[in-house]
N, C-alpha and C positions, 0 to 999 in steps of 0.2 A: 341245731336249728337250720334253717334254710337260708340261704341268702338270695336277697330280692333282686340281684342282678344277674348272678348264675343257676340258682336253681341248685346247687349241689350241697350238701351239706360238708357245714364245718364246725370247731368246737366252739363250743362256750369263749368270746376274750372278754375279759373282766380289764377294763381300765381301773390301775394299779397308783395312780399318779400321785393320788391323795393319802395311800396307806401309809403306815410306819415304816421301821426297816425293811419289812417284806418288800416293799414297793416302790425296794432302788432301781430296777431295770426297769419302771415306768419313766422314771425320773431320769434317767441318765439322756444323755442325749451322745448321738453316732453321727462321727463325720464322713460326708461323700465329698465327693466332687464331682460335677456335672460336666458334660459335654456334648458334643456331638461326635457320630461316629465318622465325619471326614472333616471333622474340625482341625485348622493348621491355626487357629489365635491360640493366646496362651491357655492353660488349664487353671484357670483362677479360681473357677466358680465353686467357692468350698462351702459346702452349709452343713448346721447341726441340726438334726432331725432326732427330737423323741421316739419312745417306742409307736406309738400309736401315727405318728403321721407318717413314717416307718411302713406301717401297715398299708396308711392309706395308698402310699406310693406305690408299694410293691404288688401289691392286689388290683389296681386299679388298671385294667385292661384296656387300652383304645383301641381303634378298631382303625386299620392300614396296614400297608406296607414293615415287614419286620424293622429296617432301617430306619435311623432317628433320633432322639435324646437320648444319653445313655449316661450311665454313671462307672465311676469305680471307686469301692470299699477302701479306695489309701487316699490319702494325701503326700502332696509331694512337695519338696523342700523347695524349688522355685515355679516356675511358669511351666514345666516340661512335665509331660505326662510319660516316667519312663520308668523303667526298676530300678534303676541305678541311682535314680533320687525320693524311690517309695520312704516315707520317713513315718507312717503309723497306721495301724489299721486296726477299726474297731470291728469288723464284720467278717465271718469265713463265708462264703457265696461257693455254692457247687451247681454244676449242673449234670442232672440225670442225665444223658439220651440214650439209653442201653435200653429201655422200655421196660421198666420198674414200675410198677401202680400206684397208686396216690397210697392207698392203705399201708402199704408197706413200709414204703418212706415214712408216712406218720408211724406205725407200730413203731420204728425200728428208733426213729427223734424220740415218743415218747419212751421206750424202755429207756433211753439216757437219762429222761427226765431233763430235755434241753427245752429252751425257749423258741421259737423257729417258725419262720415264716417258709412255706410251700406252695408255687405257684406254675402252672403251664406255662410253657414256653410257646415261643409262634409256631414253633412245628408240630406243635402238641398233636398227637395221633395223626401223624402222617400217614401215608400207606405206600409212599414212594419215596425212594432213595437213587440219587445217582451218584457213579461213580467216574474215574477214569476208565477209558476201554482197554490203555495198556495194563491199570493195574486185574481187571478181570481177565484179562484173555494170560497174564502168566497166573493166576489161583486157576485158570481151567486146563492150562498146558501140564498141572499139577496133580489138580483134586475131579476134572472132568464139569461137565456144566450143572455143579452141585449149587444152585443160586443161595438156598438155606446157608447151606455152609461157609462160603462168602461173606453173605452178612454178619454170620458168625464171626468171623473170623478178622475180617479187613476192619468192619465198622465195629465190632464189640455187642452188638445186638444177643437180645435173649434170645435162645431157642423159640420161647412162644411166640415171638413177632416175628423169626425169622422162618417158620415154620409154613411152608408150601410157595414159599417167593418163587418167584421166574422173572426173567428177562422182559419188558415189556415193549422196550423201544430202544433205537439205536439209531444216534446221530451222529456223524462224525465225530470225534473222539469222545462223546460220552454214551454211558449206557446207564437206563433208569430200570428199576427193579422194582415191583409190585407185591407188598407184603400186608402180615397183619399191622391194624393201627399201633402204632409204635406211641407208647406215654413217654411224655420228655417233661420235665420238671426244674428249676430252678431254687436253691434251698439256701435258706441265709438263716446263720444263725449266730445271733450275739454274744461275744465275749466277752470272759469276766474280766481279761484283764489286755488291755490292748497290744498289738504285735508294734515293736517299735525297734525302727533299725538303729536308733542308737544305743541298744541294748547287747548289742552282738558286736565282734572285734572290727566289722568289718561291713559293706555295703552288701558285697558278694556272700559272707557268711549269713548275712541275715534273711538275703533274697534266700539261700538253699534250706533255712532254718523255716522258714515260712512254706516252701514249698513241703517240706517231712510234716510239719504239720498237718496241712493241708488232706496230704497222703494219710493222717492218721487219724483225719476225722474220717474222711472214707472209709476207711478199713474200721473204723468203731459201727459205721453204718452199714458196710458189708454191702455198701455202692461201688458201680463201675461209675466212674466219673470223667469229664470232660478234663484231659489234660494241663490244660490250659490254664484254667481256672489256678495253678498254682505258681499262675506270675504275679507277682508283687503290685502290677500295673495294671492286670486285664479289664477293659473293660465290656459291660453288659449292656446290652439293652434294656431299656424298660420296658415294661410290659404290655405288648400289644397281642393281637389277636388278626388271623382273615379274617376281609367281609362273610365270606362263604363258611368259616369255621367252626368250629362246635364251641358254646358256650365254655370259656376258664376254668379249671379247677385248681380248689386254693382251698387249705389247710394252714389254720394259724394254730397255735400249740404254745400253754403257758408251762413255767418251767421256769428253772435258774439258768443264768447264760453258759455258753460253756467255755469250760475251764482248759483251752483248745492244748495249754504246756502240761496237764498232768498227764495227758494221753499215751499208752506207751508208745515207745518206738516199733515201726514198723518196717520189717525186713523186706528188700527188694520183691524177694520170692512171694509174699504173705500180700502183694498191693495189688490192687484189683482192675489194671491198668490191662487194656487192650493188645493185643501183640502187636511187636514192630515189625511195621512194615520194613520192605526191602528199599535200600537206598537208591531214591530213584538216578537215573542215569540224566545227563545233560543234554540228552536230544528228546527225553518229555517232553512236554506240553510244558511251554513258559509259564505254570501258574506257581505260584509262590504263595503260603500262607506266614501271614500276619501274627510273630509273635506276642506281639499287643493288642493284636485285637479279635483273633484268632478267623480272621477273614482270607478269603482264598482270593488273591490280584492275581488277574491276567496282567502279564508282561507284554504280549504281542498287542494286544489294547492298548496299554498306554504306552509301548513304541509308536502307534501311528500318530499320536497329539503331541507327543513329548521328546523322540528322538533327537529333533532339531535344536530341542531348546535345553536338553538336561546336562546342567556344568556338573561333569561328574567327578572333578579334578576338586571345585570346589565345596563339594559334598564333604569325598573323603578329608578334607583338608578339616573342615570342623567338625567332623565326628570320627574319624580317624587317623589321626596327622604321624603318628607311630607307623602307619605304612607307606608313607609314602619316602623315598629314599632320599631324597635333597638334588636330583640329580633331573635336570630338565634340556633336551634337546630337542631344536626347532618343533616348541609347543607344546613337545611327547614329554611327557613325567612318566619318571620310573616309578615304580610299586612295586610291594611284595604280593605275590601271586597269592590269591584266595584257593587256589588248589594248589597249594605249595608242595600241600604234605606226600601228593601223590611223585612229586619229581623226582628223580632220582638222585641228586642234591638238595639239600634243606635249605643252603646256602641264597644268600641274595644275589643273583647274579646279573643283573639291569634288565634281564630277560621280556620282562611285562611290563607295558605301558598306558597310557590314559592318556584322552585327551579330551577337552571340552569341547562342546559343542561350537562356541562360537570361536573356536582356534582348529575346526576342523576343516580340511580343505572337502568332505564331504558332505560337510552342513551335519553331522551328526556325530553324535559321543561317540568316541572309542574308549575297547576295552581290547588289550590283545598279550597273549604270551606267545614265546617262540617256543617251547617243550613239545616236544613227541605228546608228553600226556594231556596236554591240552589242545590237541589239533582237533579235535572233535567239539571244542568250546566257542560257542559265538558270542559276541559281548552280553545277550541278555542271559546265559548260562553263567556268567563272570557274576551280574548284577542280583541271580535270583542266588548266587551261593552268598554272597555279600550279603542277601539281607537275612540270609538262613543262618549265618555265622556273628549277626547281629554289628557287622561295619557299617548298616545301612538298615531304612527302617521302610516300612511301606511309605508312611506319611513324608519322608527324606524325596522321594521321586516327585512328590507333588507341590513341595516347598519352595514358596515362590521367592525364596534369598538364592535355590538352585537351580533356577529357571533363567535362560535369556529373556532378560526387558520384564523378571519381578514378575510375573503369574502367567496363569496356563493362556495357551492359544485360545482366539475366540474360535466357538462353532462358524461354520458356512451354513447359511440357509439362502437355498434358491427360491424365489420368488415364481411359483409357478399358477397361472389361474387355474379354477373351479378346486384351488387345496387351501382356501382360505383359513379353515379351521384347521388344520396339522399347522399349520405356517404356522399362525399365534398363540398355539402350545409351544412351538418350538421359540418361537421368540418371549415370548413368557421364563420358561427354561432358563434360555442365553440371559436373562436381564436377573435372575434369582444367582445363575452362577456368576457373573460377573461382579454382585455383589456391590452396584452400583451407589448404595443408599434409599433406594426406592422400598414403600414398603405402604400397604395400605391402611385407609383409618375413615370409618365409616363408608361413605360411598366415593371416597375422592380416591386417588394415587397422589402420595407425598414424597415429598423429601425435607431434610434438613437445614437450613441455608443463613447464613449472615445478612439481614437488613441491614441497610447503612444510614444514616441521616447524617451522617458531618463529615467530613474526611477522614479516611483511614488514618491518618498522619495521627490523630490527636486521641483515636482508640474510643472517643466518648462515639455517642450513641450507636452501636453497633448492639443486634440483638439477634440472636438463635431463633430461628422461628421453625414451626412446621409450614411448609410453604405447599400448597395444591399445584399438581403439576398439568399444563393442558397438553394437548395434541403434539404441536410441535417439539414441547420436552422430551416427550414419551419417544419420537420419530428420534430425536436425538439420540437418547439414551440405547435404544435400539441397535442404533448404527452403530455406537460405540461398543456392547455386547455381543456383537457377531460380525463376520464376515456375509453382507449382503450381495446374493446373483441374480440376474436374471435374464436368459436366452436371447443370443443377439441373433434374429434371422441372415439379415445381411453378412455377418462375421462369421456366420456357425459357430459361434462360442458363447462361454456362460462370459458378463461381463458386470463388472464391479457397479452396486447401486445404493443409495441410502435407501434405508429402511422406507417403506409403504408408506404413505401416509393413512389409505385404509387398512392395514393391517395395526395400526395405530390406533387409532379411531374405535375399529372393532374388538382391541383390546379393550380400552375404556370402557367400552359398554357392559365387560363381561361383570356387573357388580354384583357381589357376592360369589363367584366362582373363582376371584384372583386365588393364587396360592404364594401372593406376598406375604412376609410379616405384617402383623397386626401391632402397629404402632397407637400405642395408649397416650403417652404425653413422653414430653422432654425433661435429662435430667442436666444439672452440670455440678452435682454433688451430690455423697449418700447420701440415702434414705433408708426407711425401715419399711417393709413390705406388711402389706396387711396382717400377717401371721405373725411380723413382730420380729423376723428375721432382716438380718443385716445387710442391705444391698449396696456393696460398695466395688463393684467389679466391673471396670470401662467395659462400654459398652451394650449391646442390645439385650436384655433380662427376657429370656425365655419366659417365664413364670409370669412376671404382669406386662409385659409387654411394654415395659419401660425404654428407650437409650439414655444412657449415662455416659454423656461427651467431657470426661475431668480424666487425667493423667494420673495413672497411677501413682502412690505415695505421696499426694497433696494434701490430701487431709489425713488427720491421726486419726491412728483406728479407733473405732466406737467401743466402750465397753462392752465385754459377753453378757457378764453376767455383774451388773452395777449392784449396790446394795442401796435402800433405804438414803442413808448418808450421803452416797456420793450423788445420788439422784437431787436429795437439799441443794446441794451444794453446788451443782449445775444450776439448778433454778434461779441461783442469790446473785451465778454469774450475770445470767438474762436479766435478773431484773436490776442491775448494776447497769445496763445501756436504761433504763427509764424510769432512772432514781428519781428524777429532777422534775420530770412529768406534773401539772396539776392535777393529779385525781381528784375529784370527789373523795370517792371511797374503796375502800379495799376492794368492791366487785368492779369498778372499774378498773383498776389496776390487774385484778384477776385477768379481764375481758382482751385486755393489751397484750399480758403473754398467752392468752390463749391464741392469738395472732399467729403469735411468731411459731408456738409447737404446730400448730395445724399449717400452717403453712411447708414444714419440712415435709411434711407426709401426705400431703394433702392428695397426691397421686394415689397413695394407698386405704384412702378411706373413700368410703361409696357415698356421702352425701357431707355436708359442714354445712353450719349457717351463717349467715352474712356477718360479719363482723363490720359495726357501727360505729363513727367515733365522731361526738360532738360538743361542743361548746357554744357558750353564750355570745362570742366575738371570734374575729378572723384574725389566724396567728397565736394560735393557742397551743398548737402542737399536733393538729387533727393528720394533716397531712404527714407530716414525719415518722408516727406511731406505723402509718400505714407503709412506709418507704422502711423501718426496720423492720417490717415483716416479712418484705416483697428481696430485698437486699439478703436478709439472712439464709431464705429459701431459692432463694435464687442468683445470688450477685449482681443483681439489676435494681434498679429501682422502678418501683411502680410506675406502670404506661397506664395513663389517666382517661380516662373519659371522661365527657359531660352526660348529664342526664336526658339533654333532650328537651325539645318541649310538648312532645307526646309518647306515650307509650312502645307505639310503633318504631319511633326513632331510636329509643332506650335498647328493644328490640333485636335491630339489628346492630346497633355499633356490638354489643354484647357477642352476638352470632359471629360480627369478624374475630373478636377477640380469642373465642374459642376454636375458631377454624384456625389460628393461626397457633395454636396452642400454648399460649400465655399459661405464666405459672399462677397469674394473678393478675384479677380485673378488676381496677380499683376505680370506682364513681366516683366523682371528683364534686367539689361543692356544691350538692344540692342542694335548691333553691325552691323547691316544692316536695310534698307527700310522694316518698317511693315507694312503689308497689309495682303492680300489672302480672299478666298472667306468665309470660314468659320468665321474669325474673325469677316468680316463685317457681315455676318445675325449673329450673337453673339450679334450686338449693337444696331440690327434696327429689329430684329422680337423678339416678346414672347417666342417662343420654334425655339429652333432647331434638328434637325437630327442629329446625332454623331458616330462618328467613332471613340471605344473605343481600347484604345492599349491593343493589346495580343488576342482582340474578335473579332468574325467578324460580332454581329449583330451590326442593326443601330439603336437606340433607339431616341425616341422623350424626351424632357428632358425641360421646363425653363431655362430660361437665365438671371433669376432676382439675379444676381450677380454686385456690382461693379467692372469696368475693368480699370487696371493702366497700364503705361508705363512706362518705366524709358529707358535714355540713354545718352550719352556723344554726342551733334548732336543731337539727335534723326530725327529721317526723318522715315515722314508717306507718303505712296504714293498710288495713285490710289483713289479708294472710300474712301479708308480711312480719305483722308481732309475733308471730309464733315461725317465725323461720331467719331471726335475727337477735342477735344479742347485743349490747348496748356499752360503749365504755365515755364517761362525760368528762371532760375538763374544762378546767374552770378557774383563771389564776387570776381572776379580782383584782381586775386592774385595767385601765382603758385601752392602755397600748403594748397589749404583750408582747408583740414582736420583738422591742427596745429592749425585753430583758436581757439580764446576760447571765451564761451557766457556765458551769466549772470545764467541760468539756461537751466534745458534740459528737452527738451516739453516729450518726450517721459518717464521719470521717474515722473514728472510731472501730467500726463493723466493717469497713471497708480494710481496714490495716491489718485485723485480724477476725475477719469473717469466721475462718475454721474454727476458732476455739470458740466461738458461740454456735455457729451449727451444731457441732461436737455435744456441746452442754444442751441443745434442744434436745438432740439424738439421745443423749445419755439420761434426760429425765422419763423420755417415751420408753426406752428399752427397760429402766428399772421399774416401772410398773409394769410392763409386760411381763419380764422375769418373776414378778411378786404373783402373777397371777390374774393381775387385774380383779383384784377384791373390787366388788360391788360398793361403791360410795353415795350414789345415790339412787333414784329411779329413771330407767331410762328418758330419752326426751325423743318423745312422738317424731318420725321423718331422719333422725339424727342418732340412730342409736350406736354404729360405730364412732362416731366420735364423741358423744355422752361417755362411752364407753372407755375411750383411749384419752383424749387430750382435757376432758372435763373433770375424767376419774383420778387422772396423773393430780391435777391441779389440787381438787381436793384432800386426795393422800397427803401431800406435802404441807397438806396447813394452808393453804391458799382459798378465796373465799370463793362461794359457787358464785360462774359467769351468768350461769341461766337464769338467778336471780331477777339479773338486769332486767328481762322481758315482762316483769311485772312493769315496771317504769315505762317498757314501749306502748304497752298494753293502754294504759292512763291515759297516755298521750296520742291515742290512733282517732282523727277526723272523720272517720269512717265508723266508729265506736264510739264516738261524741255524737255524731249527726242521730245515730240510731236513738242515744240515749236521749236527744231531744225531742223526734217525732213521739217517742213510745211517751214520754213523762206528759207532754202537751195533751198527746190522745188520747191518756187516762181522765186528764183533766176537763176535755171537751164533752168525749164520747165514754168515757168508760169504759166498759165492756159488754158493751150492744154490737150486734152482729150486723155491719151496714156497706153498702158497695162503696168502691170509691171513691165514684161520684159523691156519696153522700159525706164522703169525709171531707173532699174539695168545700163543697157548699160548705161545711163546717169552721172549715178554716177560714174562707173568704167571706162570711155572713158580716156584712156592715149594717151598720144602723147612723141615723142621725143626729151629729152634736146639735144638745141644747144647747141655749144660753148662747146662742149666734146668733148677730143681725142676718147673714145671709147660711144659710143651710150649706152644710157640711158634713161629708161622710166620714167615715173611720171604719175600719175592723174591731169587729167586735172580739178577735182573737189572734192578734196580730204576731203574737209568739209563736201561735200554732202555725200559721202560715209561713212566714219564715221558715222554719224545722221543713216547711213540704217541699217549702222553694228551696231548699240548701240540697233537696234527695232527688227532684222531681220538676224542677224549675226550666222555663224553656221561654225566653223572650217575655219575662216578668212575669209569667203565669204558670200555675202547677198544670203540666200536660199529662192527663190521666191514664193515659200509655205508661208515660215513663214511671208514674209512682205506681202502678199493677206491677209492672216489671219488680220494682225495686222491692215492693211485698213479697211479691211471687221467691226474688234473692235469699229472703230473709227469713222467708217461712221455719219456726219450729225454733232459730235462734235462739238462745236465754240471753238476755241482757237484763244485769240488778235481777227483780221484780218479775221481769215481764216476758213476754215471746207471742208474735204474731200466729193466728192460727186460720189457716182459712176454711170456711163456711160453704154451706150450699150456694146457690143460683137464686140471683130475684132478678125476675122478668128477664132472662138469658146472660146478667152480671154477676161475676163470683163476690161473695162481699166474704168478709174482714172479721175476725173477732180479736182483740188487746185482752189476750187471757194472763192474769194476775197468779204465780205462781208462789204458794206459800212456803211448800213443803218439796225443794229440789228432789229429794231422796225419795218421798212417795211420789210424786211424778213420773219419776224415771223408770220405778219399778212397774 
């Protein structure tokens, strides 16, 4: 069949998830671990991926720059992304680039009858190659300016791509070649049984046992393959594409996984490995390729940023303390020589030394041996064999534990007029590397920051906020990011300046074109991400765009894979904090933990509904229910609002709420009917538009907050019944406050927070795990969380929350009023079709009491008038504006019985028919 985004075909995938045995490798799930490709944080980010989103990942083509998120096929025993700590690998990953065709590859996977995902790579049919110009000019001192044969040869290239190449340009040391489009492919294919280093005697045994592997699935496929690919660590990128480049080609291929240890062994002679190059000499070109990432670093580049600053003494010292000899003279450390082998002694003889940068009297690292055969070696010749003999690693030169003053030099940027726009790329840039905390979210630039309301001393009211940052921040931030110049006429020199404050300014404006992170909300403990996956890895969550500011190993890990049982038995935790509670009834008590689950996740779900909590009296509990929600989800207690005393107001305190990205915005004792138009798109859309107090713009913003209520009554009306659930208490008695309870949940959740997080997390992950069986029928606006925290509830025996809505429904002022115009105006007018006007005069039609000495009026219908004055009422009279409008609202409605319908025109007024609905079902039809 075709696929809708590339256009190419591929085969048949039959999602496998649901079959019997056949359909364990749908079932199975494979661990990565994610990164980025100049990431120095730890390599934490480990997920399980099924086959199918497997698929989705690998296939899924973006369009930029090769460089960017990347993954690799292991996991590793701590925070270090290295071979020497690879501990398991479920995926073998090759990559073509010899220019092999899609067909082939597939023939060649399905004669195996393997499982296998096949996808372009960013170079995919290239038609240019470049090389070094020393390593071409000795293959022409040899073979003559045969370009075919070259690429033959040096790169590993087919004949058919390499077939009528020539030279096309030449730039100081490199030189590019012009060939047929070269296919380059990327091939993963799942194993039956995973590679695991502690299966082998040894770390080093198991890395070479993996690499023969590796070599022998190539050779089953009779591919040239990328070397590389057979470290333990490599990692890939994921799949992008150029702007300018031809649409992906991907082949997915069903099959059993393969079986990568039955493979035979494959002899040096028989692998289908490219010929070795000649060992380059130490006056090349400083470029040095990356055996973890298989990237080619210029040295003489990052000599010019890094020189000054790189302790090279305390590099070797924690990645390789065995060279260095214990013997230290004014500053100079001895070492054993990285070209030892070539000396004419093997011997250690203090010969070679090291110094750091900040103990150099040159301001920069040395590296230096006294031998004859190193006299032609300059320290970045010492540092590129270092990293080629694996004492040093690419990432090791840019680590800021091995940098003077902890991370790299800021850029310079000179301040020069009519360069406005380079300037605030460049300062953009410098604030992205710097790695500031800036990151944006809607139309603002944010950051992270602590509010304080009491003294630090005493630790209370201190809160995480997203804080919008203005001008001067930005001007700040700026300066701190780079070294700012700008041209002193009088001096003739560049001279030191804080950043612009229009190049500030004009940064701000650029909305929508930042290339900050896109900060969604704040975290300070796991969560589970929409998919149902496990987010518990400090720090900023590529994938939803979360930060998660909590210390590693704080909380216990969340179950993988929970069962039925252990998910019970979380629940019995949670509702042990509000044993003591007044419920009503079971669906009240439903509606309480439904709180607290949605409140963990609440970032990962695209809409909730209000959670209500009320009682007959003040002191019942309404407030508290709400503080173990806002507490469990966040470690805070709920920051309260008032309601207002108009809608506008409601409005915007809300609007701050969200700007400041509250985990929860809890409405505090309402004392009138909640509703208004802003609240409800608050419950039922992703972002909303806001009207911020004191401002007059209107910013877009998320709404992935949870939203409380609290009230004595409470009464929701209008839309609001259908975008709110309801939990009552009720403890029959005058002065609940006075009671006393065995314990108190809130000092309680405080002492041990984590194990009730843990128990929320662990009842949401074991119905994810189950499947999420279908419990009831979705609920209109709400269906991911119908879906996760309503379905959970029910699975476990818990009673439905949405229940409750019938009960708000009953009780909505706005569905009272209706139901008293409509019953009055059957009773007046029936169902005659008559203007407004005529229904006014209707309601207001007096007549004269008898049996009075003096004459006296009355309303002939004084029920009915009421009903118009409670919809339509303006200074003690129905003003016939407002009740048209309020028709006009209502039109088509069913309420009980009845539904307004409107009518032709008499004498240029639309009138009115109270149409009597018998039969809903033939209606509708």
């Amino acid at each position: 069949m075709l696929d809708d985004e590339t256009g190419f075909k591929r085969p048949n995938y039959r999602d496998t998830s649901q079959d019997g045995p056949d359909g364990y490798v749908s079932r199975r799930r494979y661990r990565l671990t994610f990164g980025h490709f100049m990431q120095t944080a730890p390599w934490t980010d480990r997920r399980l991926l099924a086959w199918p989103d497997l698929v989705t990942l690998l296939t899924t083509h973006e369009v930029g720059s090769k460089e960017g998120a990347c993954f690799t096929p292991a996991v590793f025993r701590g925070a270090r992304r290295h071979k020497s700590d690879a501990e398991q690998i479920d995926l073998a990953v090759l990559d073509s680039d010899s220019g092999v065709p899609l067909d082939e590859i597939r023939s060649a996977i399905a004669a195996r009858g393997w499982q296998a995902i096949t996808a372009s790579t960013h170079s995919h049919l290239t038609t240019t190659t470049s090389c070094k110009r020393s390593n071409w000019d000795r293959y022409r001192a040899q073979h003559g300016a045969d370009a075919a044969g070259y690429l033959v040869q040096d790169k590993g290239y087919l004949p058919a791509v390499a077939a009528g190449a020539a030279v096309v340009c030449e730039v100081g040391d490199d030189v590019t070649f012009r060939h047929q489009p070269c296919p380059k492919f990327r091939i993963v294919l799942p194993l039956a049984r995973p590679w695991r280093a502690a299966d082998h005697g040894s770390q080093k045994l198991a890395n070479e046992a993996w690499r023969e592997r590796v070599e022998a699935v190539a050779a089953a496929l009779r591919l040239r393959h990328d070397q590389s690919c057979t470290d333990t660590s490599r990692l890939f990128y994921l799949p992008r594409r150029p702007a300018d480049g031809l649409p992906p080609e991907i082949a997915i291929l069903e099959g059993a996984p393969c079986d990568i240890f039955s493979l035979p062994t494959v002899t040096r002679a028989a692998r289908t490995e490219r010929p070795r190059k000649r060992k380059a000499s130490p006056l090349d070109p400083p470029e040095v390729t990356d055996a973890m990432t298989g990237e080619v670093f210029d040295l003489s580049l990052w000599e010019r940023s890094h020189a000054r600053r790189f302790e090279i003494v305390t590099a070797l010292r924690a990645r390789r303390p065995d060279v260095l000899l214990g013997r230290v003279v004014e500053r100079k450390h001895h070492l054993r020589c990285v070209n030892a082998a070539t000396h004419t002694s093997a011997t250690d003889d203090f010969a070679t030394i090291a110094i750091n940068a900040s103990e150099s009297e040159s301001g920069r690292f040395v590296l230096h041996c006294m031998h004859n055969h190193c006299a032609e070696h300059d320290h970045l010749a010492f540092l590129k064999q270092m990293i080629e003999q694996g004492w040093l690693s690419v990432s090791d030169l840019i680590n800021p534990d091995f940098l003077v003053g902890g991370k790299p030099p800021p850029p310079t940027i000179q301040y020069t007029p009519g360069k406005l726009h380079e300037i605030v790329d460049q300062a953009e840039q410098a604030l992205i590397t710097a790695n500031l905390g800036l990151y944006q979210r809607g139309t603002f630039i944010v950051r992270v920051g602590t509010v304080r309301t009491s003294p630090a001393a005493t630790g209370e009211g201190e809160r995480r906020r997203i804080i919008h940052q203005g001008d001067r921040a930005i001007v700040e931030a700026m300066t701190e990011a780079a070294n700012w110049e700008k041209f002193d006429r009088r001096s003739e020199a560049w001279v030191s300046i804080d950043a612009p404050i229009s190049v500030a300014n004009t940064y701000l404006q650029r909305i929508g074109r930042w290339d900050l992170r896109v900060l969604t909300g704040l975290l300070n403990a796991p969560t589970l991400r929409a998919d149902g996956s496990i987010l518990s890895a400090p720090g900023y969550d590529e994938a939803t765009g979360l930060l998660l500011e909590v210390a590693a190993g704080r909380y216990p890990s969340i179950p993988a894979q929970p069962t039925w049982t252990q998910a019970r038995a979380a629940l019995d935790v949670l509702i042990t904090l509000i044993a003591e509670f007044p419920f009503v009834g079971p669906v009240d008590r439903s509606v309480a933990v439904s709180a607290v689950l949605t409140g963990v996740v609440r970032r990962s779900l695209r809409t909730a509904p209000l959670h209500g909590f009320d009682a007959p009296v003040a002191g019942s509990g309404k407030s508290k229910l709400v503080d173990i929600a806002t507490l469990t989800a966040s470690g805070q207690l709920a920051a309260v609002i008032a309601q207002g005393r108009t809608e506008e107001e409601l409005e915007k305190r809300l609007a701050a709420q969200l700007l400041a990205g509250e985990a929860g915005v809890a409405i505090d004792n309402c004392e009138g009917p909640l509703g208004g138009d802003f609240l409800c798109q608050m419950l039922t859309q992703t972002t909303v538009r806001m009207r911020i107090l004191g401002r007059s713009e209107v910013p877009e913003l998320p709404t992935t907050a949870l939203v409380t209520a609290t009230g004595n009554n409470l009464t929701l009306m209008g839309d609001m019944t259908r975008r709110a659930i309801l939990c009552r208490l009720d403890p029959q008695c005058e002065r609940p406050e006075l009671r006393r309870f065995a314990s108190d949940p809130i000092t309680t959740l405080r002492a041990e927070r984590s194990r009730y997080l843990v128990a929320a997390l662990t009842v949401l992950r074991a119905f994810h795990v189950a499947g999420r069986p279908r419990q009831a029928d979705p609920l209109g606006s709400f269906e991911d969380w119908s879906d996760w925290v309503r379905g959970a509830l029910i699975w476990l025996g818990e009673a439905d929350p949405v229940v409750s809505m019938e009960t708000i429904r009953a009780e909505d002022p706005k569905l009272e009023a209706i139901t008293a115009v409509m019953t009055q105006w059957w009773s007046a007018l029936g169902d005659r079709r008559v203007a407004v006007r005529a229904v006014i005069d209707a309601a207001t039609a007096q007549r004269t009491l008898m049996g009075s000495i003096h004459s006296k009026q009355e309303f002939v219908q004084p029920d009915f008038r009421e009903a118009l004055l409670a919809v339509a009422g303006e200074g003690g009279a129905v003003n016939s504006r407002r009740l048209g409008r309020w028709l006009a609202a209502n039109e088509g409605r069913i309420v009980g019985r009845w539904r307004f319908e409107r009518g032709g025109e008499i004498g240029g007024a639309a009138t009115w028919t109270l149409r009597e609905i018998r039969e809903v079902g033939r209606e509708a039809a």
